[in-house]
C-alpha positions in Angstrom: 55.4 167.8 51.6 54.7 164.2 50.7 56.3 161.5 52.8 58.3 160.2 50.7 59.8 164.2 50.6 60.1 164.5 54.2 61.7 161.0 54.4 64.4 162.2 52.1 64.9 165.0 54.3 65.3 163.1 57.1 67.3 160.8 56.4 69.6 163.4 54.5 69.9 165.6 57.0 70.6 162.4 59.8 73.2 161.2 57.5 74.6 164.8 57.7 74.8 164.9 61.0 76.4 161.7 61.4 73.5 160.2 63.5 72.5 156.5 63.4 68.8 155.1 62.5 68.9 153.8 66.0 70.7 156.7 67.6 67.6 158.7 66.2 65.0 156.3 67.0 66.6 155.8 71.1 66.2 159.7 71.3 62.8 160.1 70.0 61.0 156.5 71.4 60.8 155.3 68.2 62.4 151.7 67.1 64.7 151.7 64.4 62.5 149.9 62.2 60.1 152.8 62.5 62.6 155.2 61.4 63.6 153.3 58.3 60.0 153.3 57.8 59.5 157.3 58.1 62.5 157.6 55.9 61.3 155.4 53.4 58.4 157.3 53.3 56.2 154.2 53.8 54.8 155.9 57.7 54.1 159.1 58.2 56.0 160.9 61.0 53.2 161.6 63.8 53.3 165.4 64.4 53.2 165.0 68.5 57.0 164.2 67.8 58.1 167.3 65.4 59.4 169.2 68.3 61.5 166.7 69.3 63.0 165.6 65.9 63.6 169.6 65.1 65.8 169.3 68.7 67.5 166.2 67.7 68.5 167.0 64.3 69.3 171.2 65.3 66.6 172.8 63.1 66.6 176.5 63.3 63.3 177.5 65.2 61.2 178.6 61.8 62.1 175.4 60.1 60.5 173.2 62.9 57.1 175.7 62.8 57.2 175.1 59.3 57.6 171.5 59.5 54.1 171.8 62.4 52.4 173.7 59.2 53.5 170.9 56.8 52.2 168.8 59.7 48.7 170.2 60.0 49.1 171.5 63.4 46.8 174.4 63.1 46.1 178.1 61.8 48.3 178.9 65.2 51.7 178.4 63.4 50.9 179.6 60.3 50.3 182.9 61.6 54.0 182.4 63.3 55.1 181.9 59.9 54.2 185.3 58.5 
Protein backbone atom coordinates (compact mmCIF):
# COMPACT_ATOMS: atom_id res chain seq x y z
CA UNK A 1 0.00 0.00 0.00
CA UNK A 2 1.42 3.38 -1.16
CA UNK A 3 0.68 6.45 0.87
CA UNK A 4 -1.27 8.08 -1.12
CA UNK A 5 -3.54 4.50 -0.82
CA UNK A 6 -3.61 4.40 2.78
CA UNK A 7 -4.38 8.17 2.81
CA UNK A 8 -7.42 7.48 0.86
CA UNK A 9 -8.36 4.96 3.34
CA UNK A 10 -8.05 7.05 5.98
CA UNK A 11 -9.53 9.72 5.26
CA UNK A 12 -12.51 7.52 3.77
CA UNK A 13 -13.07 5.65 6.41
CA UNK A 14 -12.81 9.05 9.07
CA UNK A 15 -15.31 10.63 6.90
CA UNK A 16 -17.45 7.42 7.45
CA UNK A 17 -17.28 7.57 10.81
CA UNK A 18 -18.10 11.08 11.07
CA UNK A 19 -14.75 11.98 12.86
CA UNK A 20 -13.04 15.33 12.41
CA UNK A 21 -9.25 15.92 11.13
CA UNK A 22 -8.72 17.36 14.48
CA UNK A 23 -10.92 14.99 16.41
CA UNK A 24 -8.46 12.28 14.90
CA UNK A 25 -5.38 14.04 15.33
CA UNK A 26 -6.37 15.11 19.51
CA UNK A 27 -6.88 11.23 19.96
CA UNK A 28 -3.75 10.06 18.42
CA UNK A 29 -1.09 13.26 19.38
CA UNK A 30 -0.98 14.22 16.15
CA UNK A 31 -1.84 18.02 14.86
CA UNK A 32 -4.36 18.39 12.41
CA UNK A 33 -2.04 19.51 9.90
CA UNK A 34 -0.26 16.17 10.20
CA UNK A 35 -3.32 14.37 9.52
CA UNK A 36 -4.18 16.31 6.36
CA UNK A 37 -0.76 15.44 5.62
CA UNK A 38 -1.07 11.47 6.09
CA UNK A 39 -4.25 11.77 4.21
CA UNK A 40 -2.87 13.45 1.43
CA UNK A 41 -0.43 11.01 1.21
CA UNK A 42 2.40 13.59 1.33
CA UNK A 43 3.79 11.84 5.24
CA UNK A 44 3.81 8.58 5.85
CA UNK A 45 1.88 7.34 8.94
CA UNK A 46 4.66 6.22 11.53
CA UNK A 47 3.78 2.52 12.44
CA UNK A 48 4.39 3.11 16.44
CA UNK A 49 0.75 4.64 15.99
CA UNK A 50 -1.10 1.82 13.92
CA UNK A 51 -2.57 0.41 17.08
CA UNK A 52 -3.96 3.29 18.09
CA UNK A 53 -5.45 4.57 14.71
CA UNK A 54 -7.05 0.70 14.26
CA UNK A 55 -8.75 1.68 17.98
CA UNK A 56 -9.80 5.04 16.95
CA UNK A 57 -11.33 4.25 13.64
CA UNK A 58 -12.89 0.46 15.02
CA UNK A 59 -10.79 -1.79 12.67
CA UNK A 60 -11.54 -5.40 13.11
CA UNK A 61 -8.42 -7.06 14.89
CA UNK A 62 -6.97 -8.75 11.33
CA UNK A 63 -7.24 -5.53 9.48
CA UNK A 64 -5.02 -3.51 12.08
CA UNK A 65 -2.20 -6.73 11.79
CA UNK A 66 -2.52 -6.35 8.29
CA UNK A 67 -2.18 -2.70 8.28
CA UNK A 68 1.48 -3.59 10.95
CA UNK A 69 2.44 -5.97 7.74
CA UNK A 70 1.75 -3.14 5.21
CA UNK A 71 3.69 -1.24 7.84
CA UNK A 72 6.88 -3.34 7.96
CA UNK A 73 6.50 -4.40 11.51
CA UNK A 74 8.09 -7.74 11.20
CA UNK A 75 7.83 -11.50 10.10
CA UNK A 76 5.90 -11.65 13.66
CA UNK A 77 2.47 -10.54 12.15
CA UNK A 78 2.70 -12.07 9.10
CA UNK A 79 2.77 -15.30 10.57
CA UNK A 80 -0.61 -13.95 12.48
CA UNK A 81 -1.90 -13.40 9.21
CA UNK A 82 -1.87 -16.94 7.93
Amino acid sequence: MTKKEFGNWLKLTRVALSISQDQLAKKLGFSEKEIAKFEAGVAEFPKSKIQALALHLKVDKKFELQLRVIFHDGDKEKKKLA
